[in-house]
C-alpha positions in Angstrom: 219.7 -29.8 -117.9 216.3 -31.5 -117.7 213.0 -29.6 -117.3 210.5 -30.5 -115.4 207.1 -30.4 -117.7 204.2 -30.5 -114.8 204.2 -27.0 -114.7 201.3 -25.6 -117.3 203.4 -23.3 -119.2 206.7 -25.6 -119.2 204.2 -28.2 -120.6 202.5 -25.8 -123.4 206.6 -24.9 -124.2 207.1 -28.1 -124.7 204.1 -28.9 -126.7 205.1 -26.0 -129.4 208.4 -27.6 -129.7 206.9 -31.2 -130.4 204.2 -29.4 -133.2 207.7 -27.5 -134.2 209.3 -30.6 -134.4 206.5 -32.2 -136.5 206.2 -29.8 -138.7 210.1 -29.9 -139.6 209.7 -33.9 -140.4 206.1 -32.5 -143.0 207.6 -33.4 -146.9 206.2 -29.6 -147.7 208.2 -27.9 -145.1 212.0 -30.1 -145.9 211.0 -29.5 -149.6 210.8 -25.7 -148.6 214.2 -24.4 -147.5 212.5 -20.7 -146.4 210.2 -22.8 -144.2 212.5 -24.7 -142.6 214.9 -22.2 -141.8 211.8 -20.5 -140.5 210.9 -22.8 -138.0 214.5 -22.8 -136.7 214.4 -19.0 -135.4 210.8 -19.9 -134.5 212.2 -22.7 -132.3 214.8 -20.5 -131.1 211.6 -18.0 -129.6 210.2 -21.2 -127.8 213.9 -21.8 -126.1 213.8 -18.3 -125.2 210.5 -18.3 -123.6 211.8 -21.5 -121.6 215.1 -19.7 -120.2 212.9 -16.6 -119.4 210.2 -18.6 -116.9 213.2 -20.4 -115.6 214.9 -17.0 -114.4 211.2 -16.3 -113.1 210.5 -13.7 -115.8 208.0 -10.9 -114.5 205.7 -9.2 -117.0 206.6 -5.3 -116.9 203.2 -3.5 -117.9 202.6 -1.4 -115.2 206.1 -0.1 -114.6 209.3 1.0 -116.1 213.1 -0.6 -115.9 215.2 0.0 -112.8 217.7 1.7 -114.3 220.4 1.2 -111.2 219.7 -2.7 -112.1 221.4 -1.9 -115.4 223.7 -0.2 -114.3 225.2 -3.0 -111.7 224.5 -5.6 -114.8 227.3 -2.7 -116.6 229.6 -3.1 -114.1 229.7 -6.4 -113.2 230.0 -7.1 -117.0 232.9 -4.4 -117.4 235.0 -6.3 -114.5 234.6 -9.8 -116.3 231.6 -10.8 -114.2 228.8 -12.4 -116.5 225.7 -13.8 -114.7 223.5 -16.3 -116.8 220.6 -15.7 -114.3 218.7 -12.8 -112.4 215.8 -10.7 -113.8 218.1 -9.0 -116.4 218.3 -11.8 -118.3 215.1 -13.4 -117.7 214.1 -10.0 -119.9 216.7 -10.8 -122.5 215.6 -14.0 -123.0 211.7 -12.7 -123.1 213.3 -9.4 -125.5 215.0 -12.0 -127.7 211.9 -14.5 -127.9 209.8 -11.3 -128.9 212.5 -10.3 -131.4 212.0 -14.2 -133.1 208.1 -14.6 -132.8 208.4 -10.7 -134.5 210.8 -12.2 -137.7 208.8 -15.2 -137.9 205.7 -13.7 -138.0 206.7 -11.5 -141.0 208.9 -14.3 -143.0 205.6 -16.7 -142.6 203.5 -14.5 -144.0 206.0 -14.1 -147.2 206.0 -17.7 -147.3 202.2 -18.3 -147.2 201.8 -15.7 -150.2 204.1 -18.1 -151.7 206.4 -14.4 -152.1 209.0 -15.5 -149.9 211.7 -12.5 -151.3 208.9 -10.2 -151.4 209.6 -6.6 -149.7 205.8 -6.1 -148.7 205.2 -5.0 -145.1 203.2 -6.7 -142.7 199.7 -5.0 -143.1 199.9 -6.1 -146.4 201.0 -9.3 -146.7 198.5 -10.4 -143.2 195.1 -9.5 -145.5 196.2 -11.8 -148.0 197.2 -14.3 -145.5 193.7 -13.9 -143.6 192.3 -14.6 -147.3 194.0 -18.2 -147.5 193.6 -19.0 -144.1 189.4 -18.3 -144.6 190.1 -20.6 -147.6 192.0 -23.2 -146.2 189.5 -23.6 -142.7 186.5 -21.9 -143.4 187.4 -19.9 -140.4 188.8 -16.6 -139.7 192.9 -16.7 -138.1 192.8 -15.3 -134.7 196.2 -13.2 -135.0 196.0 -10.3 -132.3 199.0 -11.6 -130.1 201.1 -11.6 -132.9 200.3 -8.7 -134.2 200.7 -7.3 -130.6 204.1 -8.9 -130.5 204.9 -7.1 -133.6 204.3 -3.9 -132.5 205.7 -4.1 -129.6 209.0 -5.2 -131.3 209.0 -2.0 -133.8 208.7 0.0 -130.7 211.7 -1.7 -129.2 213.7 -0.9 -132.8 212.3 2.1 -133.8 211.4 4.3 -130.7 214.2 6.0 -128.8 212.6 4.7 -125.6 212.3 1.5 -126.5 210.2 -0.2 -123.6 211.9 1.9 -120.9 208.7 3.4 -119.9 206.8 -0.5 -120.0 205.8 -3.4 -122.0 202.4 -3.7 -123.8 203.1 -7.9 -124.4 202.6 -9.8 -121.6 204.5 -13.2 -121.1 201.4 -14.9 -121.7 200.9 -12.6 -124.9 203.8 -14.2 -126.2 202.5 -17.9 -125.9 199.5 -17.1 -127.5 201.8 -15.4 -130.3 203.3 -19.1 -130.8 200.3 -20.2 -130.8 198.5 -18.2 -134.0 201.9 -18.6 -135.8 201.5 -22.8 -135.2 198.0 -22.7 -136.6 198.7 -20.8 -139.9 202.0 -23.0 -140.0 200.3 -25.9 -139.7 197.2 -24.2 -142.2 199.7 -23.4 -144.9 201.5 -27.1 -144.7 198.0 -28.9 -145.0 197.1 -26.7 -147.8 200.0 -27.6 -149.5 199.0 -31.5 -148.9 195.6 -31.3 -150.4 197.5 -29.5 -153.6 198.2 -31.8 -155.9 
């Protein structure tokens, strides 16, 4: 199945998969296993993304799921039926992209620190990450859709409610997510260039 790419965000998709794909041929990132496994769930939230705009994904934010919509999704599944499109799984594909960009975000952090077995949690390990990063570009890392990402994600896994109620990330919240997590990526790979 072929894509067309003249759409903005099909052509920004495809972009993060080309710097995704760079990145995997870098010497620093095949010469680092935790890396490079890395940025094969991270390509796997790109893919996601993709198959959620194709089923014509619709940010939730200002209402809750249509429960009778799960319920028919139930069924039809119960009597062998399995659809691969609709709005149902548009959201899986957005819920599983979410659930990646969430992972990725925390295992890059470990890896940045150069702690990539280290059981710190993410507050921790992002001020020490912030630190390289204002070492590495003389800049501060814009982070706040990842972050967002992230907490929406512990919501989904640790509230009873999940998202039934709605989604804080937007669809859009989720490209820029890709987006941070490419810059310190591509940060940490270049620092590693420059160190002899």
């Amino acid at each position: 199945m072929k894509q067309d790419l003249s759409s903005p965000i099909f052509a920004t998709l495809a972009r993060f998969a080309a710097q995704i794909a760079k990145l995997l041929n870098a010497p620093s990132v095949q010469a680092d296993p935790n890396l490079a496994g890395t940025l094969d769930d991270f390509l796997g939230a790109v893919y996601a993304l993709f198959f959620a705009k194709r089923g014509d994904f619709t940010d939730r934010t200002a209402r809750s799921i249509d429960i009778t919509a799960v319920q028919k999704r139930a069924s039809q599944m119960a009597a062998g039926d399995l659809r691969p499109d609709g709005k149902w799984m548009a959201g899986f594909h957005f819920n599983s992209a979410l659930f990646r960009i969430a992972a990725v975000y925390h295992r890059t952090l470990k890896i940045t620190v150069g702690r990539p077995t280290t059981r710190d949690d993410v507050p921790t390990l992002r001020t020490q990450v912030e630190n390289l990063y204002r070492q590495w570009k003389q800049a501060e890392w814009s982070s706040g859709h990842v972050h967002l990402v992230h907490s929406q994600v512990n919501d989904l896994k640790h509230t009873p409610r999940g998202v039934h109620d709605r989604r804080k990330v937007t669809y859009q919240d989720a490209l820029a997510a890709i987006g941070e997590l490419l810059d310190l990526i591509e940060a940490w790979t270049g620092s590693r260039v420059q160190t002899p």
